[in-house]
C-alpha positions in Angstrom: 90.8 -14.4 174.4 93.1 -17.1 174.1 95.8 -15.7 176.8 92.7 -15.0 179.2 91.9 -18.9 178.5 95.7 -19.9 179.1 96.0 -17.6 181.6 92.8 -19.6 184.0 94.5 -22.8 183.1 97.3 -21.7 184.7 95.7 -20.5 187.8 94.2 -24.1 188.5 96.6 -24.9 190.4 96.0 -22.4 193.2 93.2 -22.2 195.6 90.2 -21.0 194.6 90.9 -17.9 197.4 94.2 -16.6 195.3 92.3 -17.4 192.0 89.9 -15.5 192.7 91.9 -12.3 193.8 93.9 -12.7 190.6 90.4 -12.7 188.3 89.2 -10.0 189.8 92.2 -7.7 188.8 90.7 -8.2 185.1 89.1 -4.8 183.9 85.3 -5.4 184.3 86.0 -8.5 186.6 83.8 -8.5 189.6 83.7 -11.9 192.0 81.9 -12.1 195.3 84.1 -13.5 198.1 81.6 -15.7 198.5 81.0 -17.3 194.5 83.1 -19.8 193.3 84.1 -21.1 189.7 85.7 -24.8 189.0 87.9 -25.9 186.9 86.1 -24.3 183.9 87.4 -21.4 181.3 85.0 -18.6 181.7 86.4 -15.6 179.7 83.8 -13.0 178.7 85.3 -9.8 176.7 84.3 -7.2 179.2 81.9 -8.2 182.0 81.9 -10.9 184.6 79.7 -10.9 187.5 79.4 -13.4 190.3 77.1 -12.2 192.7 76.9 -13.6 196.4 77.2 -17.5 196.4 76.8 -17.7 192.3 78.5 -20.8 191.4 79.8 -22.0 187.9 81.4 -25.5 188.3 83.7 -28.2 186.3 84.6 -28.2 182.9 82.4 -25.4 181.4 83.6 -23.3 178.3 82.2 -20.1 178.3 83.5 -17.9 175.4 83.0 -15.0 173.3 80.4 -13.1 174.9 81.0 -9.7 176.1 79.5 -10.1 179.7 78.4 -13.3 182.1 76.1 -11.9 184.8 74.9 -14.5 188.0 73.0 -12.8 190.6 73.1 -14.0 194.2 72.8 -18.3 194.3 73.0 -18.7 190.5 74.7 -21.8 189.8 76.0 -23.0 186.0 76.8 -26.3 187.0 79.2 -28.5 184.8 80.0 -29.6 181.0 78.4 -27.2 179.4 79.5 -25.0 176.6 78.3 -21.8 176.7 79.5 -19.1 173.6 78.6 -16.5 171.2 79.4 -14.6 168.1 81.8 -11.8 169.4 80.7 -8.4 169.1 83.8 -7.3 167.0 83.2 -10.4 164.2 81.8 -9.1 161.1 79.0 -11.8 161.0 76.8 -9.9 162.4 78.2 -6.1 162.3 74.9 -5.2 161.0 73.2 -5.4 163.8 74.2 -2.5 165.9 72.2 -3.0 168.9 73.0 -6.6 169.9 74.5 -7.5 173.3 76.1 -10.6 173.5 75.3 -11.2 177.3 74.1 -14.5 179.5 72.3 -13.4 182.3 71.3 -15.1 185.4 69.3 -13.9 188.0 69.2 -14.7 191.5 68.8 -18.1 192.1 68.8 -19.0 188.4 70.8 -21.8 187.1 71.5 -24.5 184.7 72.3 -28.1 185.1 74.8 -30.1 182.5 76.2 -30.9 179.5 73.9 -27.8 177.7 74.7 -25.5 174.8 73.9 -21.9 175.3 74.7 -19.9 171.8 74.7 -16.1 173.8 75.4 -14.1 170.2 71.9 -12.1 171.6 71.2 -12.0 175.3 70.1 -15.2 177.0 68.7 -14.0 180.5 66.9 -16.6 182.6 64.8 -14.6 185.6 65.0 -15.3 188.7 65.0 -19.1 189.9 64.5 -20.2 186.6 65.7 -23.3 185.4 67.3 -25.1 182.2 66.8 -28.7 183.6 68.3 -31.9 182.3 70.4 -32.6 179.6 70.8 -31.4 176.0 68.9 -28.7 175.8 69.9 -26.0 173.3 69.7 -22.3 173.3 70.4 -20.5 169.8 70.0 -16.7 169.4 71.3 -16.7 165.9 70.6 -18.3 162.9 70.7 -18.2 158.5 67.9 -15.3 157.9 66.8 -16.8 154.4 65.2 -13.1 153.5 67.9 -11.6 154.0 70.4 -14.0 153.1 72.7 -13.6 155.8 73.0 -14.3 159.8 70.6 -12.5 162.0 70.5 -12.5 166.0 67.3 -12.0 168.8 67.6 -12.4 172.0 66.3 -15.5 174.6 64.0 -14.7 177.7 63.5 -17.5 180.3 61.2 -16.1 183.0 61.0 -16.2 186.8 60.7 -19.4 188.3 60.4 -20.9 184.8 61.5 -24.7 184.1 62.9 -26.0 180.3 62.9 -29.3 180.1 65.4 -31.6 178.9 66.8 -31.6 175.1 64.7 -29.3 174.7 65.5 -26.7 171.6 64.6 -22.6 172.0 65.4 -20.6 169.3 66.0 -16.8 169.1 63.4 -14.5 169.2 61.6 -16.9 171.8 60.2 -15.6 175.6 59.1 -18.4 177.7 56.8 -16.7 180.6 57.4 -16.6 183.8 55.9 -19.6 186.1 55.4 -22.0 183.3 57.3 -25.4 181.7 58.6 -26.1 178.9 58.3 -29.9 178.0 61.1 -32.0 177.3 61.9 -32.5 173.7 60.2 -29.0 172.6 61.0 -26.6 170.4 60.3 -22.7 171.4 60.2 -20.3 168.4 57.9 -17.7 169.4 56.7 -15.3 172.5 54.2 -16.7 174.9 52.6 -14.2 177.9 50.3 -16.3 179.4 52.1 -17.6 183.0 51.4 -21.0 184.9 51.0 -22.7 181.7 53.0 -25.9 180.3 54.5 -25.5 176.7 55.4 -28.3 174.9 55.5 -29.9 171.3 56.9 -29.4 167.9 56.7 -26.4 167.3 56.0 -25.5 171.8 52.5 -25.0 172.0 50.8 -23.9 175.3 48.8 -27.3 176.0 47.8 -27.3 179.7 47.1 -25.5 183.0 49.8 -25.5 185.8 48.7 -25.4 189.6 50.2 -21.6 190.4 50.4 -23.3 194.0 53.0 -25.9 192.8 55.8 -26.1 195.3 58.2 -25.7 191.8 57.3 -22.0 191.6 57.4 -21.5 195.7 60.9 -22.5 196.1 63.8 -19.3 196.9 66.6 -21.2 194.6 66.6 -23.4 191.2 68.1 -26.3 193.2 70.8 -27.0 190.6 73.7 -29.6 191.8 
């Protein structure tokens, strides 16, 4: 992990074209000709997926997860430190099924200066949105039961919008054409769509127009 992070450092100084060719010689590297990263470390284990026109921009640190997936027009924008438990650390070896993934689908993205703890999946669906600043995403956490750390996964879903510093905690599914109000916390799994959540803990509080122009757009508009 550490030479794959000195190794992009190094690369900085050629244009994105050649970097790009040179990343995707990395076993389980996969770059579209036309998806771009910054100046950012972004050095999953095993996986990493850029699909046509995915973006990820300056300064991000993306570490320790086994795969980064962006579908076509996902965009991580900058400042944002993205990471996870790594499969092979014994913190949470009990837990045989975990995948320590981010996911993005197409036109998914997420603005700045976020922290996005990918130990479990985090998948945002398609033209969903983490908005603002601040917000962050933990999938793993002190189970007091059990007296040790336990992982679930993160769902975002389609066309979904978190506001900013808002907090989501593993275990957590936000559904599809809804909000999630800025300053929230999301600790459980809601199904009912075109609804805003919000509070301490998110409750679902209020209606949202399914005609909104928000829900009708093709990309999450992130800069």
């Amino acid at each position: 992990m550490l030479a794959r992070s000195l190794v992009q450092v190094a690369l900085f100084v050629l244009p994105w074209k050649l970097r790009r060719l040179l990343l995707n010689r990395i076993p389980g590297y996969s770059i579209d000709p036309t998806a771009r990263i910054g100046f950012s470390i972004v050095v999953p284990y095993r996986t990493l997926r850029l699909g046509p026109g995915a973006k990820i921009g300056h300064l991000n640190l993306m570490r320790g997860m086994d795969a980064v997936r962006l579908g076509e027009n996902a965009v991580i924008a900058h400042l944002n430190w993205i990471y996870a438990i790594p499969m092979h650390f014994r913190h949470l070896s009990h837990e045989k099924e975990r995948r320590a993934e981010l996911v993005l689908e197409d036109g998914a993205g997420v603005t700045r200066r976020h922290l996005i703890d990918c130990s479990n999946t985090v998948s945002l669906g398609r033209n969903a949105l983490i908005a603002g600043y601040g917000t962050q995403v933990l999938t793993h956490a002190i189970d007091l039961g059990e007296g040790k750390q336990g992982s679930r996964p993160v769902l975002i879903g389609e066309s979904s919008m978190v506001g900013t510093r808002a907090v989501i905690l593993g275990g957590s599914v936000l559904p599809g054409f809804s909000a999630l109000g800025a300053g929230s916390v999301l600790r459980s799994v809601y199904e009912r769509q075109h609804r805003i959540y919000s509070g301490v803990p998110a409750t679902d509080v209020a209606p949202v127009d399914p005609s909104s122009e928000f829900f009708r757009r093709s990309s999450a508009y992130v800069d």
